[in-house]
C-alpha positions as CSV (number, residue, x, y, z in Angstrom):
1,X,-69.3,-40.5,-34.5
2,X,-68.8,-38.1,-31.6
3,X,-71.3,-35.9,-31.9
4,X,-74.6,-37.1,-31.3
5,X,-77.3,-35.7,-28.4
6,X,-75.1,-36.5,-25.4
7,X,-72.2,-33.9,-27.2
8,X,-73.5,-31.9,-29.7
9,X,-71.4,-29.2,-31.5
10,X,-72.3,-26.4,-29.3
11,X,-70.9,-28.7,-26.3
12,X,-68.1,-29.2,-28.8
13,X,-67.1,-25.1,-28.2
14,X,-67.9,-25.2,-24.9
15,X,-65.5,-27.3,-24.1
16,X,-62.7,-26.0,-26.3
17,X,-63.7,-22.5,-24.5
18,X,-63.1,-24.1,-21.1
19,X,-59.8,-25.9,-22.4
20,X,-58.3,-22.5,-23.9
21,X,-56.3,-19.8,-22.1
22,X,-58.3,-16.3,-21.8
23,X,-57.7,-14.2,-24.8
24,X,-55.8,-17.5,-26.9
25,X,-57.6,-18.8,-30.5
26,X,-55.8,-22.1,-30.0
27,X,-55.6,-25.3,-28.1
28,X,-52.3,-27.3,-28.1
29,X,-52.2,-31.2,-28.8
30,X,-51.4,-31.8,-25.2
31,X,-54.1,-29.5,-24.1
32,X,-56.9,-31.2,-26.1
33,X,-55.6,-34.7,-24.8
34,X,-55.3,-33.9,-21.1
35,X,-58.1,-31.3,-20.6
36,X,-60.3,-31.0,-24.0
37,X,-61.0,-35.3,-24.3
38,X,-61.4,-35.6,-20.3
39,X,-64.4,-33.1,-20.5
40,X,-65.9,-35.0,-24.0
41,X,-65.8,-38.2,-22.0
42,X,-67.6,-37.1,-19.3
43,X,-70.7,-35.4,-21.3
44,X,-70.5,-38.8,-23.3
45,X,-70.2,-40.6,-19.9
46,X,-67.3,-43.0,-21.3
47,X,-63.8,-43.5,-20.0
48,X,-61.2,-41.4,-21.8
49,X,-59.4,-44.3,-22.9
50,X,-62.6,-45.6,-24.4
51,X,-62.9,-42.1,-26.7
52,X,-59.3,-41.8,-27.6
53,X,-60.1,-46.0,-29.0
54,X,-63.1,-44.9,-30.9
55,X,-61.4,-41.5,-32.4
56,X,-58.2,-44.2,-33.2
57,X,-60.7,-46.7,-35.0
58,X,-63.1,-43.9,-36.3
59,X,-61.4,-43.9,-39.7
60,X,-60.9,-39.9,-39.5
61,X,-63.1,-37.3,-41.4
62,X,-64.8,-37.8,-44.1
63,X,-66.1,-35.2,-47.1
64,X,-69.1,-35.5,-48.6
65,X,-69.0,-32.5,-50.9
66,X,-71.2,-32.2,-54.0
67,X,-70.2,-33.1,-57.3
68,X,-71.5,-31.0,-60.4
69,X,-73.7,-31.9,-63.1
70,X,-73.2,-31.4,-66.3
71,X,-73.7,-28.2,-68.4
72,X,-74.0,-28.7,-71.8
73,X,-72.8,-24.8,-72.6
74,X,-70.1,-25.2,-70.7
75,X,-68.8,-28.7,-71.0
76,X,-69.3,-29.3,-74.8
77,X,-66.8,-26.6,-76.6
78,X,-68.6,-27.0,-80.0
79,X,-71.5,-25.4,-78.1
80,X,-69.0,-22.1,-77.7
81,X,-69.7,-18.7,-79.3
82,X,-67.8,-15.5,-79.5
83,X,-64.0,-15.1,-78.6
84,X,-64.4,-18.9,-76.5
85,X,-64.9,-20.6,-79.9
86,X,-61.2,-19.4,-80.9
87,X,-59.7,-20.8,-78.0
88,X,-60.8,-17.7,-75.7
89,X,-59.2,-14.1,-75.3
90,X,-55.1,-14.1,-74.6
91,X,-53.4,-12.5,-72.1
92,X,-50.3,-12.7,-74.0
93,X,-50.7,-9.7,-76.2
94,X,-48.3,-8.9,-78.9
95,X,-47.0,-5.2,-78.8
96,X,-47.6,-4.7,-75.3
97,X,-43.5,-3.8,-74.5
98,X,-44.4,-0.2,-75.5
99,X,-46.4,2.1,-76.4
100,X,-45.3,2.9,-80.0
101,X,-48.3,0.8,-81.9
102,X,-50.5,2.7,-80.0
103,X,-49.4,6.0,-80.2
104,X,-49.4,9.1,-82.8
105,X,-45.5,10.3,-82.7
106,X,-46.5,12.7,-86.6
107,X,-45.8,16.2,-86.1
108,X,-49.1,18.2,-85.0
109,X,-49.9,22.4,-85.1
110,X,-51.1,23.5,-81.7
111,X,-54.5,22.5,-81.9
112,X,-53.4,18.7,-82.1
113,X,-54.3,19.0,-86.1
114,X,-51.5,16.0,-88.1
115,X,-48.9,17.9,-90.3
116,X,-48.3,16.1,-93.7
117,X,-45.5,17.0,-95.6
């Protein structure tokens, strides 16, 4: 674990602040090795070989996200009302390459009023 009292995360961006250019977002790899891990080992008062061991033999990061219960409304489909309990809406819809199904093509007097003949 690197961070711990000795380097804690607000050392952390000090250091990458002293390691960066003025006006760069970014470190390179051979930036953080000869610059960035020589100031970490000093506020951890190690040798740098000794950090770049226990980063090797660390075992990398680690997630430790949350996992979701379950919901019976949502998980169990029987539970499902409305449109969902058909399978859900579409958005495949038939008679959507024109307008024609939708439309009122029957001849009309000026006042929009249908003919019928």
């Amino acid at each position: 674990k690197l961070r711990e009292k000795k380097c804690t995360a607000t050392e952390a961006d000090l250091i990458f602040r002293k390691s960066k250019g003025k006006g760069e977002r970014k470190i390179s790899f051979a930036v953080f090795e000869s610059v960035a891990l020589e100031e970490v080992a000093k506020k951890k008062s190690l040798a740098k070989d000794e950090l770049v061991a226990r980063i090797t033999h660390s075992g990398g990061p680690t997630s430790s996200g949350t996992r979701a219960e379950n919901v019976a409304l949502h998980d169990d489909k029987s539970n499902y009302t409305g449109v969902y309990a058909s399978g859900g809406p579409t958005n495949v819809d038939l008679g959507t390459s024109d307008l024609s199904h939708i439309t009122n093509r029957v001849d009309a007097d000026v006042r929009g009023v249908q003919k019928y003949t």
